[in-house]
Rosetta silent file (secondary structure, phi, psi, omega in degrees, C-alpha in Angstrom):
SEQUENCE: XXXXXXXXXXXXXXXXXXXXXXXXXXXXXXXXXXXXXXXXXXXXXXXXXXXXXXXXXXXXXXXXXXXXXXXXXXXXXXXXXXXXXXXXXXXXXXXXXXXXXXXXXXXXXXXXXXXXXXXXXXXXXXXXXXXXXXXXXXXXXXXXXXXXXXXXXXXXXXXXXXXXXXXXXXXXXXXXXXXXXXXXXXXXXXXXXXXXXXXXXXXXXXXXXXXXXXXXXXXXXXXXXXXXXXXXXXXXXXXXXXXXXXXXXXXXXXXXXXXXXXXXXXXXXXXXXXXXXXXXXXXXXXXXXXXXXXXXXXXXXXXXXXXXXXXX
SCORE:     score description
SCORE:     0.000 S_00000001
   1 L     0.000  159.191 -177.971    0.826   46.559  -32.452 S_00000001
   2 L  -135.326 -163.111  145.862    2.661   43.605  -30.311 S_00000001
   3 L  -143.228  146.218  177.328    1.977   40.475  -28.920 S_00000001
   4 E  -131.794  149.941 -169.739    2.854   39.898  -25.408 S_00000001
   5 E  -143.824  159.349 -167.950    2.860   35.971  -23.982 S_00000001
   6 E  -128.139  141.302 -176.407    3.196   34.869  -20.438 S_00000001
   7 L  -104.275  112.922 -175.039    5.319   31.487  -20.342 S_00000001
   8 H   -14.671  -37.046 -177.758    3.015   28.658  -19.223 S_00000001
   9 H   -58.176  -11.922 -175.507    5.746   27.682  -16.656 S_00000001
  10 H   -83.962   -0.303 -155.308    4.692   30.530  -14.458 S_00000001
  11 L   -94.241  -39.725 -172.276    0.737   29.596  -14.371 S_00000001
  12 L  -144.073  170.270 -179.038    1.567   26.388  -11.944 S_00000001
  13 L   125.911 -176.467  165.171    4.509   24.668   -9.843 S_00000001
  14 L   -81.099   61.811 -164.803    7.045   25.194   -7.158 S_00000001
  15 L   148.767   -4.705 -108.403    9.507   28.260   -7.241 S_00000001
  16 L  -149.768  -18.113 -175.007    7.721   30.217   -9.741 S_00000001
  17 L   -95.191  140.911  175.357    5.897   32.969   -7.706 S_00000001
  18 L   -61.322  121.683  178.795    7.565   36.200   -6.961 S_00000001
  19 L  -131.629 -143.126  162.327    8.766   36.421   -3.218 S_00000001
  20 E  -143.323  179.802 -161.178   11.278   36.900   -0.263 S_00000001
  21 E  -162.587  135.319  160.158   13.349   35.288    2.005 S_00000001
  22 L  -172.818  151.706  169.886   14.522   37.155    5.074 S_00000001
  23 L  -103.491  114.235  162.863   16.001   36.279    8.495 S_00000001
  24 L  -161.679  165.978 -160.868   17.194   38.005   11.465 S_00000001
  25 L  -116.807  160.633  171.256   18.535   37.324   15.009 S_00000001
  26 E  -137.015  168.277  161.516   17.722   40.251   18.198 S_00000001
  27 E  -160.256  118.614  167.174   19.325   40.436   21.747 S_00000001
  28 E  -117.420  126.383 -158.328   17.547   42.272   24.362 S_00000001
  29 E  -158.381  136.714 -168.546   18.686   43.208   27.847 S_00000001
  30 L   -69.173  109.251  -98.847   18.405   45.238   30.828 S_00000001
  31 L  -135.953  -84.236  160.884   21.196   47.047   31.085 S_00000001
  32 L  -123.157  142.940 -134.295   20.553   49.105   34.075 S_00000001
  33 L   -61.755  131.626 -169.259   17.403   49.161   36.557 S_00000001
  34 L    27.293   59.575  158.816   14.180   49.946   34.021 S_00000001
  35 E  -126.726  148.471  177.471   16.779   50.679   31.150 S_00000001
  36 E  -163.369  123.729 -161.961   16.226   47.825   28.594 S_00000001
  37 E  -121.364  147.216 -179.510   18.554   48.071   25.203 S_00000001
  38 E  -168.122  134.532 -155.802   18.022   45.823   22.007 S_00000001
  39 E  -137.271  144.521 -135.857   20.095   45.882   19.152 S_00000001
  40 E  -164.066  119.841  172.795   18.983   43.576   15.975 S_00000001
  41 E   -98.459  151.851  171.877   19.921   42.017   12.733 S_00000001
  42 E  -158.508  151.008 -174.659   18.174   41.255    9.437 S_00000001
  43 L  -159.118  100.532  171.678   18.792   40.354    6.175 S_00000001
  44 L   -90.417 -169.336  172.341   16.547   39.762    3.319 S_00000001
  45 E   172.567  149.709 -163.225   16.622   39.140   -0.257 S_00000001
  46 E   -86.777  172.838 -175.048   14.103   38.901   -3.212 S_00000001
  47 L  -163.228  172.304  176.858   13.625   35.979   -5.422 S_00000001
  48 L    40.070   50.363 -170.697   11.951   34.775   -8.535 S_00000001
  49 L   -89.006  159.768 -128.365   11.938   38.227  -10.742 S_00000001
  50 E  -111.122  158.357  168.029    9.513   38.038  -13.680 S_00000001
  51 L  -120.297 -178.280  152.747   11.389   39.681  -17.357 S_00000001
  52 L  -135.980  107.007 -147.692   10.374   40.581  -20.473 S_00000001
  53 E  -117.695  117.878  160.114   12.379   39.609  -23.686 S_00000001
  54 L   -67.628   96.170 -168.822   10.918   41.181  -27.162 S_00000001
  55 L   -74.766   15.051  167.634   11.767   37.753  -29.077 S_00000001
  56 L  -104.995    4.499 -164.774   11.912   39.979  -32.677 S_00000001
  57 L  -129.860  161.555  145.416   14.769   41.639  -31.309 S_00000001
  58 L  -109.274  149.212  162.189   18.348   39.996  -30.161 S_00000001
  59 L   -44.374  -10.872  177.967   20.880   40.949  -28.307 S_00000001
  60 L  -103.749   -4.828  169.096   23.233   41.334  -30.610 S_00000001
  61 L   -88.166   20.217  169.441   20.572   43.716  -32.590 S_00000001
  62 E  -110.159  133.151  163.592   21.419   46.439  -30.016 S_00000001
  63 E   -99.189  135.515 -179.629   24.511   48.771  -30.289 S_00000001
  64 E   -82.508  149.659  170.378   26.334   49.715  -26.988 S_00000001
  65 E  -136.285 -175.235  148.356   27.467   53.726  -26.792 S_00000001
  66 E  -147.472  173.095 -172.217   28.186   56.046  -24.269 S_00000001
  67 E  -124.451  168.061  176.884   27.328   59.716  -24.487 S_00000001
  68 E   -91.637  126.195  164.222   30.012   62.740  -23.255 S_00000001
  69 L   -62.820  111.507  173.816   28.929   63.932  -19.977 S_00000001
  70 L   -58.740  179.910  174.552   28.666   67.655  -19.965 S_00000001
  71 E  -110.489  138.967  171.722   30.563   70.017  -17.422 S_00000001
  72 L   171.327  137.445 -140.871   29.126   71.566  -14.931 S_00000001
  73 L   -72.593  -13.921 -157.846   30.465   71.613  -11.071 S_00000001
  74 L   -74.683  -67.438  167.160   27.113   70.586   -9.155 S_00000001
  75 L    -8.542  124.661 -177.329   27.850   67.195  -10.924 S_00000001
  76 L   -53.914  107.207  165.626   29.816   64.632   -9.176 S_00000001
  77 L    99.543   -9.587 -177.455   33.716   65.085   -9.928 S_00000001
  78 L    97.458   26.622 -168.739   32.358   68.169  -11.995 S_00000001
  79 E    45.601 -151.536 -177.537   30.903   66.250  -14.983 S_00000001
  80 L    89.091  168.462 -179.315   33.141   65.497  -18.035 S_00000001
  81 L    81.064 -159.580  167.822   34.095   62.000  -19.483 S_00000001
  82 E  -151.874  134.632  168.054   32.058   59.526  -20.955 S_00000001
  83 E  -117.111  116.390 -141.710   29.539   57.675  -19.805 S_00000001
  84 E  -101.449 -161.847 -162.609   29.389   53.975  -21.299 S_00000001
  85 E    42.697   44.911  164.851   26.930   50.909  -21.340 S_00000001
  86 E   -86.427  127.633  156.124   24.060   52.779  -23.101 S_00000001
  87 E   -81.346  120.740  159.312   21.941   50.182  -25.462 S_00000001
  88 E  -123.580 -161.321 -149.801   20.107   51.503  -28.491 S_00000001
  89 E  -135.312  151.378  175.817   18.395   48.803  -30.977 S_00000001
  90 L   -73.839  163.255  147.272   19.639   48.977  -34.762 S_00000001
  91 H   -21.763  -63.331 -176.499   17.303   50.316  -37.526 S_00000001
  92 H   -51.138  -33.290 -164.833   16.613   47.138  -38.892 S_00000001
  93 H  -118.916   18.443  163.183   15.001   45.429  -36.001 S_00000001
  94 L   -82.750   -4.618  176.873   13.062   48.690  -34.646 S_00000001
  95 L   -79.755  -14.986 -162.388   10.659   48.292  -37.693 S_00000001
  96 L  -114.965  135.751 -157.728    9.490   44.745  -36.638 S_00000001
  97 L   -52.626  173.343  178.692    6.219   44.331  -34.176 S_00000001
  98 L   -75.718  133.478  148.825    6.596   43.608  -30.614 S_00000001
  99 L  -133.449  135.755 -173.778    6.761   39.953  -29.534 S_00000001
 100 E  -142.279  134.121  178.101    7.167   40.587  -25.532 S_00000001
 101 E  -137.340  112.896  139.820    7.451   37.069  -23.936 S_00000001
 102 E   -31.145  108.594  176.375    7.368   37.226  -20.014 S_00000001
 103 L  -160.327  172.498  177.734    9.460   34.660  -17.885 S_00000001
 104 E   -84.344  152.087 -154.316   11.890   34.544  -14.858 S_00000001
 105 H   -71.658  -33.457  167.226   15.070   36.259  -15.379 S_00000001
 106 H   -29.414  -38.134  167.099   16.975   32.712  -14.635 S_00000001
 107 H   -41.280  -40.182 -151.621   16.627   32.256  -17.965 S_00000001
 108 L  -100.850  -20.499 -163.817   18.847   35.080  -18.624 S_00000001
 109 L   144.555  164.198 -176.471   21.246   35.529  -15.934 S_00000001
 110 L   -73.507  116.367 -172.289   21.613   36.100  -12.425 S_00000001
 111 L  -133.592  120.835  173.620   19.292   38.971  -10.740 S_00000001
 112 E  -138.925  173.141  177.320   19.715   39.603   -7.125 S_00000001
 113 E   179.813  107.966 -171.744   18.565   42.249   -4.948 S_00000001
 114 E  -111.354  161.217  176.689   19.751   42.017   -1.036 S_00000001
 115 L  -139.255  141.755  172.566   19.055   44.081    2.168 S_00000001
 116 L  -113.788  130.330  151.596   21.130   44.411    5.397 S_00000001
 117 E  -123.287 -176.927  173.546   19.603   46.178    8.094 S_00000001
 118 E  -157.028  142.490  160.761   21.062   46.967   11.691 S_00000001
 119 E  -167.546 -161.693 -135.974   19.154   48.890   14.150 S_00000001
 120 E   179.458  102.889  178.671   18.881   49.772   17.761 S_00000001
 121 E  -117.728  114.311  148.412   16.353   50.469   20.594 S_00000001
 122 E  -125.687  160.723 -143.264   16.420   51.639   23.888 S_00000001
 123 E  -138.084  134.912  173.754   13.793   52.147   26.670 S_00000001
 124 E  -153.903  125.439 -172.674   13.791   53.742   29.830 S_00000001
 125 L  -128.551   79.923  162.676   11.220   54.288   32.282 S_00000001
 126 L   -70.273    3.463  161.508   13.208   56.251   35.176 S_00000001
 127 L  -164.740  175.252 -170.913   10.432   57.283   37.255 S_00000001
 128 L   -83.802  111.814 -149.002    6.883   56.712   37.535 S_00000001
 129 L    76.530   -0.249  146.954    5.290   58.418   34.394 S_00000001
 130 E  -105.552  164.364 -142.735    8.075   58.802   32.471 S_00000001
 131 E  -165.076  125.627  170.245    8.778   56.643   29.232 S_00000001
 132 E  -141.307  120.955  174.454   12.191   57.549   27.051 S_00000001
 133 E  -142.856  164.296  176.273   12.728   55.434   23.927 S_00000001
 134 E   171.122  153.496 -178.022   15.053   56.093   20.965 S_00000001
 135 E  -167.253 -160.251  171.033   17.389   54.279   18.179 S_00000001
 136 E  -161.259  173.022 -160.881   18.237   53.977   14.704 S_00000001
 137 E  -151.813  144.781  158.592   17.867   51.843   12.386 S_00000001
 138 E  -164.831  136.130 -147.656   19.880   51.318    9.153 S_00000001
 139 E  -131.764  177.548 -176.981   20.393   49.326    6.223 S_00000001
 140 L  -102.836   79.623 -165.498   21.832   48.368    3.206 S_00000001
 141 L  -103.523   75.927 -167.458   20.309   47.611   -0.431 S_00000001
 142 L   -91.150  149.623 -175.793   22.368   46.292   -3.309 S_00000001
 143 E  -143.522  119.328 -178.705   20.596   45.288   -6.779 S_00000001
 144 E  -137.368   94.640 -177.737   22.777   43.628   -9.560 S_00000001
 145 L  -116.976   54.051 -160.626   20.685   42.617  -12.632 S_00000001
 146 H   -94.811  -15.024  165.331   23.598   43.395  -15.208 S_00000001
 147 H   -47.696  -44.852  177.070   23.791   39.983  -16.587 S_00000001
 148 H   -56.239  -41.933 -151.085   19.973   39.734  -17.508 S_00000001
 149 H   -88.689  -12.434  179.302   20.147   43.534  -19.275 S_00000001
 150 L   -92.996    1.333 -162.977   23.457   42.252  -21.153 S_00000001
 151 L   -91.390  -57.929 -176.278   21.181   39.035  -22.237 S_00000001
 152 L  -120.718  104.808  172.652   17.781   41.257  -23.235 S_00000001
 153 L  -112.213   35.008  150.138   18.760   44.898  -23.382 S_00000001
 154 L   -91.450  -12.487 -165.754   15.670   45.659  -24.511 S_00000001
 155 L   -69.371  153.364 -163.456   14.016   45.187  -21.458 S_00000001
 156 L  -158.014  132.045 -178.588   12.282   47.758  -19.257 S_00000001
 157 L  -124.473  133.325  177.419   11.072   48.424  -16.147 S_00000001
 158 L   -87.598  102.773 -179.559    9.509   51.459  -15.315 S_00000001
 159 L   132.349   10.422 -157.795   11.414   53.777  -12.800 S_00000001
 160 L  -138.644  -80.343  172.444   13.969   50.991  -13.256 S_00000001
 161 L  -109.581  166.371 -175.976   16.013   49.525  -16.003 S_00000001
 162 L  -166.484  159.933  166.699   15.427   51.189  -19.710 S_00000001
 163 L   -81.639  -19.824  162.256   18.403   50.385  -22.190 S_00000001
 164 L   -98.542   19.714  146.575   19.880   53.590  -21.705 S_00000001
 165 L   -51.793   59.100 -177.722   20.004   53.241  -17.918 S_00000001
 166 L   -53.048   13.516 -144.359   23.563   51.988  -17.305 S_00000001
 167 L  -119.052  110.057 -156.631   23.586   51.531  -13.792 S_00000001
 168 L  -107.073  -48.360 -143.584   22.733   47.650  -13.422 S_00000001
 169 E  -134.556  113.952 -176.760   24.542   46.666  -10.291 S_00000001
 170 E  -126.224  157.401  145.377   23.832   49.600   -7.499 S_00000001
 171 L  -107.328 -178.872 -178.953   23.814   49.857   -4.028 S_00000001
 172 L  -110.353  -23.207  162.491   21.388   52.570   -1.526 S_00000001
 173 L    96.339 -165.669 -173.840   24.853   52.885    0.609 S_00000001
 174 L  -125.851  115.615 -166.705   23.981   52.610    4.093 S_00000001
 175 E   -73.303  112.422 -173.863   20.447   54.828    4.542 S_00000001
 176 E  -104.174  138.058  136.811   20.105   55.553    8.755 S_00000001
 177 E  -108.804  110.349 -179.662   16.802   56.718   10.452 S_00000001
 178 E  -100.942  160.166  174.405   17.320   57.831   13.832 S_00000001
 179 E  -123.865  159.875  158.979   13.904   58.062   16.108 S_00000001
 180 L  -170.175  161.157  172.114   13.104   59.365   19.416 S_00000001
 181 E   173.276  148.076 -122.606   10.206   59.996   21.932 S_00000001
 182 E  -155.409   95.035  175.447    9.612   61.127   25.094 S_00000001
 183 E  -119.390 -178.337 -162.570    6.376   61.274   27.656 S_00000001
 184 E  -178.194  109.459  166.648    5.415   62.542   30.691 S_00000001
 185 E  -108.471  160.906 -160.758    2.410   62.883   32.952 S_00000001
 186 E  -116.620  117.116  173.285    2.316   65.189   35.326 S_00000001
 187 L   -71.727  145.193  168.556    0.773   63.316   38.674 S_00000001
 188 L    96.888  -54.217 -157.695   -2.547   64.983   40.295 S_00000001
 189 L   -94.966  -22.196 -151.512   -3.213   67.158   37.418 S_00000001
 190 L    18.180   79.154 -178.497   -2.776   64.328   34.680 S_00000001
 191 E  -104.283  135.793 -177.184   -1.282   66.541   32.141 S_00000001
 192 E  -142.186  127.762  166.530    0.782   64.458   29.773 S_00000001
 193 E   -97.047  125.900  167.570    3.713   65.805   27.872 S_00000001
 194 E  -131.798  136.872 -165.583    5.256   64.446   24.659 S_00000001
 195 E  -113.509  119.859  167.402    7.732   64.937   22.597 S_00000001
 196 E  -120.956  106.612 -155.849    8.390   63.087   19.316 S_00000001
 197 E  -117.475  130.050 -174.676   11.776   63.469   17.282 S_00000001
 198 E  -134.160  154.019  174.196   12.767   61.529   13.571 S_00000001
 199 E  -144.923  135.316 -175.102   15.580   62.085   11.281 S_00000001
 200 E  -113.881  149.177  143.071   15.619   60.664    7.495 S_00000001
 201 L   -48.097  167.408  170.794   17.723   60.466    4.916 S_00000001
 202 L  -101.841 -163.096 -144.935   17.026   62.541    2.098 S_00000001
 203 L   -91.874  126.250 -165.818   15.787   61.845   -1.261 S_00000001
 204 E   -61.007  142.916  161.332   17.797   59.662   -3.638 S_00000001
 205 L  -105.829  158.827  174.224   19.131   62.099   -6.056 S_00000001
 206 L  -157.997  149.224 -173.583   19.542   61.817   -9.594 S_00000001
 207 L  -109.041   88.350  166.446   20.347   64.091  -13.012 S_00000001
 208 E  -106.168  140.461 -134.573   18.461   63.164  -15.866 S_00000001
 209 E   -98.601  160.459  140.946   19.822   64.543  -18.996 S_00000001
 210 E   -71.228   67.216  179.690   18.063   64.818  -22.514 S_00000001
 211 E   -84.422  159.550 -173.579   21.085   63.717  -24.655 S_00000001
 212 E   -93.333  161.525  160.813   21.549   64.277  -28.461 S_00000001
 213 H   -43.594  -29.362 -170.933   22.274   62.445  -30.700 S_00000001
 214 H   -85.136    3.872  171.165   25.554   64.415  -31.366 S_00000001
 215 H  -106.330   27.715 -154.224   26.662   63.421  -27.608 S_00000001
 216 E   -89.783  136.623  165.926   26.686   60.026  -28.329 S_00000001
 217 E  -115.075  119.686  163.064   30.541   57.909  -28.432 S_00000001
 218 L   129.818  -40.970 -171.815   30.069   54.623  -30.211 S_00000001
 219 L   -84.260  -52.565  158.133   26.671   54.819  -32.220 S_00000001
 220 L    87.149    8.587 -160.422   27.606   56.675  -35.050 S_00000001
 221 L  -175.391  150.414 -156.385   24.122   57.086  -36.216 S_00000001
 222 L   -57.638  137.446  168.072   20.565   58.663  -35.688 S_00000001
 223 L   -46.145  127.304  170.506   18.719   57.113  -32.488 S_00000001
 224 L   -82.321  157.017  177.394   16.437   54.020  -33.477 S_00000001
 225 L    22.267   64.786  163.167   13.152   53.503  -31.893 S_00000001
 226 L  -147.439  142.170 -179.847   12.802   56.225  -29.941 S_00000001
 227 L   -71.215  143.375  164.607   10.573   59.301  -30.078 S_00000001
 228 L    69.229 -157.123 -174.511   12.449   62.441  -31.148 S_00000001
 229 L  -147.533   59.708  147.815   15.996   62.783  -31.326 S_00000001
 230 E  -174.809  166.265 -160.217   17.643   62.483  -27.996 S_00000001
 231 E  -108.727  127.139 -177.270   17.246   59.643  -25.096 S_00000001
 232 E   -75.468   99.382  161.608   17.086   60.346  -21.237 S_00000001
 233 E  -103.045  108.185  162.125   19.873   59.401  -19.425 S_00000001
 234 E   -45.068  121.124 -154.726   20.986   59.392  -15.848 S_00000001
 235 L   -89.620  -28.181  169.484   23.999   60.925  -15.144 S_00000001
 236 L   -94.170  124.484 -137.064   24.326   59.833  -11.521 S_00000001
 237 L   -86.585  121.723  162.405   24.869   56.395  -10.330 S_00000001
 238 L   -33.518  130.226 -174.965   22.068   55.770   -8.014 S_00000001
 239 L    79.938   20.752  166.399   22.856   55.836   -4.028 S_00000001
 240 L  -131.212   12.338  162.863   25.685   58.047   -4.051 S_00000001
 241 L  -119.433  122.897  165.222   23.703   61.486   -4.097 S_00000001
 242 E  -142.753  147.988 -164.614   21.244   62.192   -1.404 S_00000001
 243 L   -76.805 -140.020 -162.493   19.313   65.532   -0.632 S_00000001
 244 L   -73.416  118.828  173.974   19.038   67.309    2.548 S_00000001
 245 L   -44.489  127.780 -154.854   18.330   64.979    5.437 S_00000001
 246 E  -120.491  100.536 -171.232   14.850   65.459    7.140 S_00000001
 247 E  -108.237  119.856 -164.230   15.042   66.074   10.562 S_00000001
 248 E  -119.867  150.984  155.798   11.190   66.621   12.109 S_00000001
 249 E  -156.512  107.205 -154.699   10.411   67.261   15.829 S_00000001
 250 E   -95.694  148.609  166.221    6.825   67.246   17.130 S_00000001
 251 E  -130.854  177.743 -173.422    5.295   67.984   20.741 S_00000001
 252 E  -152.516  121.234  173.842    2.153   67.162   21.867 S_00000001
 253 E  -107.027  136.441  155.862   -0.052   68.699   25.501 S_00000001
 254 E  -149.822  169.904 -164.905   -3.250   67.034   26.500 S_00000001
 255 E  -140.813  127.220  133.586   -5.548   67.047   29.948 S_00000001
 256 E   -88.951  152.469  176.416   -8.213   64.665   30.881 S_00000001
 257 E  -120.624  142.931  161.772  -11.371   66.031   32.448 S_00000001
 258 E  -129.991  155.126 -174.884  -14.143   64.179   33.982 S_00000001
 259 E  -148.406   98.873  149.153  -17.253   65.572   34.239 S_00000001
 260 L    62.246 -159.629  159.118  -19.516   62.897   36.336 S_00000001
 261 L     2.082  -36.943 -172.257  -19.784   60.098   33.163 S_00000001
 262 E   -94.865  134.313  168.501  -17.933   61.767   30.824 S_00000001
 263 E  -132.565  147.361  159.190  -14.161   61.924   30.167 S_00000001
 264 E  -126.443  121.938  161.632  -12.444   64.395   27.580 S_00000001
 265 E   -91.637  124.886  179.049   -9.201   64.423   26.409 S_00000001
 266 E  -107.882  137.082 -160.007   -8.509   67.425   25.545 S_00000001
 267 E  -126.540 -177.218  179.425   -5.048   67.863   23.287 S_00000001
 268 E  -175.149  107.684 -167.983   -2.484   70.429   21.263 S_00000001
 269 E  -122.361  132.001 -174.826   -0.265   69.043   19.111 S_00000001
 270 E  -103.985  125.319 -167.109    2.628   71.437   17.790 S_00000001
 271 E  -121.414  122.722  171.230    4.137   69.945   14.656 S_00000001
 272 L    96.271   58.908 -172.315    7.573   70.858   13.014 S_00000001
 273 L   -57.433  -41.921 -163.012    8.544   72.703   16.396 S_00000001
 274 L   -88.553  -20.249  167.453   11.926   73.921   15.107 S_00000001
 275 L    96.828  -33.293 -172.084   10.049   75.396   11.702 S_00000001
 276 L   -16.553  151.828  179.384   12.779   73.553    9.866 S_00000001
 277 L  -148.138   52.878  178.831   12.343   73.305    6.035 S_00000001
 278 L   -71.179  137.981 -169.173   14.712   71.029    4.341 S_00000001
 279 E   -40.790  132.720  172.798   13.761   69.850    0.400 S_00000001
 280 E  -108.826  -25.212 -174.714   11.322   66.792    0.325 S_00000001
 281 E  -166.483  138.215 -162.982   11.584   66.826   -3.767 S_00000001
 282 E  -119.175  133.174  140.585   14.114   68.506   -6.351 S_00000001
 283 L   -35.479   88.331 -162.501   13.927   69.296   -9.979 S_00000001
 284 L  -121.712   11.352  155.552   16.025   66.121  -10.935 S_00000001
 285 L  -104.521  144.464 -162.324   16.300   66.840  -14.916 S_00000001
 286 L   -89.811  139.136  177.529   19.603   67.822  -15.264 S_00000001
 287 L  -149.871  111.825  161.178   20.243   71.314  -17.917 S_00000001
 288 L   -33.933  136.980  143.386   23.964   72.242  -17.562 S_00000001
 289 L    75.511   -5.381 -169.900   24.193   75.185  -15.823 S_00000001
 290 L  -100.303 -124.987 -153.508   20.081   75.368  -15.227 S_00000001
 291 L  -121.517    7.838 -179.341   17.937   74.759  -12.759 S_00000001
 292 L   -48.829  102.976  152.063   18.694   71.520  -12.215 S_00000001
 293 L   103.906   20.852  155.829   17.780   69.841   -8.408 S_00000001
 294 L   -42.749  124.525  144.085   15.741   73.448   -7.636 S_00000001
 295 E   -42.118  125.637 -177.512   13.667   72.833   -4.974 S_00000001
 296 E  -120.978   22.441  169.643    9.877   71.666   -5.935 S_00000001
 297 E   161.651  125.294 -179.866    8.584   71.154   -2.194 S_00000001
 298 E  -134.378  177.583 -161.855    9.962   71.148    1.215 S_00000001
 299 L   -37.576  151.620 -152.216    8.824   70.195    4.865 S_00000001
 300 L   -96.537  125.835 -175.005    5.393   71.273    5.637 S_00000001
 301 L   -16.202 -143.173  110.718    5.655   74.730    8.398 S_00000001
 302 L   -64.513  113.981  159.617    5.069   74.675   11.801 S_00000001
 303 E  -146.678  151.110  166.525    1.549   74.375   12.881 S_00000001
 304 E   -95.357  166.544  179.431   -0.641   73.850   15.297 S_00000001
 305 E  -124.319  101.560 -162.808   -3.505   71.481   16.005 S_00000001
 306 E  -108.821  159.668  169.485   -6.033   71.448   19.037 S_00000001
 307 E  -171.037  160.235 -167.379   -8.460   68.706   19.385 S_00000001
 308 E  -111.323  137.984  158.276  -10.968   66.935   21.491 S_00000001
 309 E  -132.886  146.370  163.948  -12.198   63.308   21.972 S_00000001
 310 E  -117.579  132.290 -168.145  -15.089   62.844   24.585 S_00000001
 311 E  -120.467  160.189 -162.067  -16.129   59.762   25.594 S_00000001
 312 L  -161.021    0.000    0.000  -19.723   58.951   27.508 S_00000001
């Protein structure tokens, strides 16, 4: 059993709600006759994030480790080492209920989380019924909440901080999406051709291990408050492993008909053209030597699609 409390200062006032802040300047300009180019800044950043401090436990009722990083080559640098700034909670204060008291992390320390973007457009309409656009776009995310987690390390967010998560102050590196697309009508017959092309990054990667107790440096003793007897840690620093990059390129035919009142478009859209099949999601717990980052699902085939709309 626990008690969890919300701290009255959040129920009314100024500053208190979670938000953002963001900015950005553009410049757009014709370049050359129906060419038009526009290239764009932005820059946000988060504010007011909410915490959770279990007030039966202190900070100083946690012991820091690290655990030894197995070997094994698909690992960055080849595994090896030790990896430090793991929290576990002593014996003594994992026995005593839950008091979870909910406030903004200013209490605690400094929490930021910023975005950069850059991107890029251009447009071209170089004859009558044709339309060309394409860019990229790409940005930046850094998140540094390592004061707060050295303040409360019990605290936990799920998918996010845990006390054995050491990786407090990360960046996303800088994550690009290029676009493109491409029409055409064909005059007289009014056949319209399109083409649509996108390329992604891939999927943040990451290797989380089951470690034992016996790969622990620093603890010297059986895990506390935790089920079983070994704690999931991530071996890879977020934003420096990403999978296979997901490059898609779609076409699309369609015709209108009139028939006295009535128009139909009739269309056939070819999806995946190129068949391509790069990994959308990986196996991401790590077992030396196993099966770790296995494909579990990749781009959906090539297929087609016909379809009608009639209007009357």
């Amino acid at each position: 059993m626990f008690e969890s409390t919300l701290d009255p200062a959040l129920l009314s006032g100024w500053g208190v709600r979670s938000g953002d802040w963001q900015w950005g300047a553009s410049v757009q300009q014709e370049v050359l006759p129906r060419v038009a180019v526009e290239v764009g800044y932005q820059r946000r950043w988060l504010v007011n994030f909410l915490v959770t401090d279990n007030l039966a436990r202190g900070a100083a009722e946690h012991t820091l480790f690290g655990v030894n990083v197995p070997s094994d080559p698909r690992l960055p640098g080849g595994g090896g080492g030790v990896l430090e700034g793991l929290y576990n909670v002593t014996p003594t204060a994992a026995v005593r209920l839950n008091d979870n008291f909910q406030t903004l992390s200013t209490d605690y320390g400094d929490y930021t989380q910023i975005a950069n973007s850059v991107y890029l457009n251009v447009t071209a309409r170089p004859r009558s019924g044709l339309v060309l656009q394409g860019g990229f776009n790409t940005a930046n995310t850094g998140t540094d909440y390592c004061e707060v987690r050295s303040t409360i390390p019990e605290w936990t967010v799920l998918g996010a901080q845990s006390p054995t998560n050491p990786w407090c102050d990360t960046s996303t590196g800088w994550v690009t999406r290029v676009t493109g697309l491409g029409t055409y009508t064909i005059p007289k017959v009014d056949v319209l051709i399109a083409g649509t092309f996108r390329s992604d990054q891939g999927v943040s990667l990451a290797a989380n291990w089951a470690a034992p107790n016996s790969a622990t440096v620093g603890l010297n003793r059986a895990f506390a408050g935790v089920a079983g007897t070994t704690v999931t840690v991530n071996l890879i620093e977020p934003g420096t492993l990403y999978g296979d990059r997901i490059n898609q390129f779609d076409m699309r035919f369609a015709k209108i008909l009139r028939f006295g009142r009535t128009r139909t478009n009739v269309g056939v859209d070819l999806y995946n053209v190129a068949n391509s099949a790069p990994v959308l999601g990986y196996n991401q717990t790590f077992v030396a030597n196993g099966a770790w980052l296995a494909p579990t699902s990749v781009l959906q085939p090539r297929f087609v699609k016909f379809s009608a709309q009639i209007d009357f």
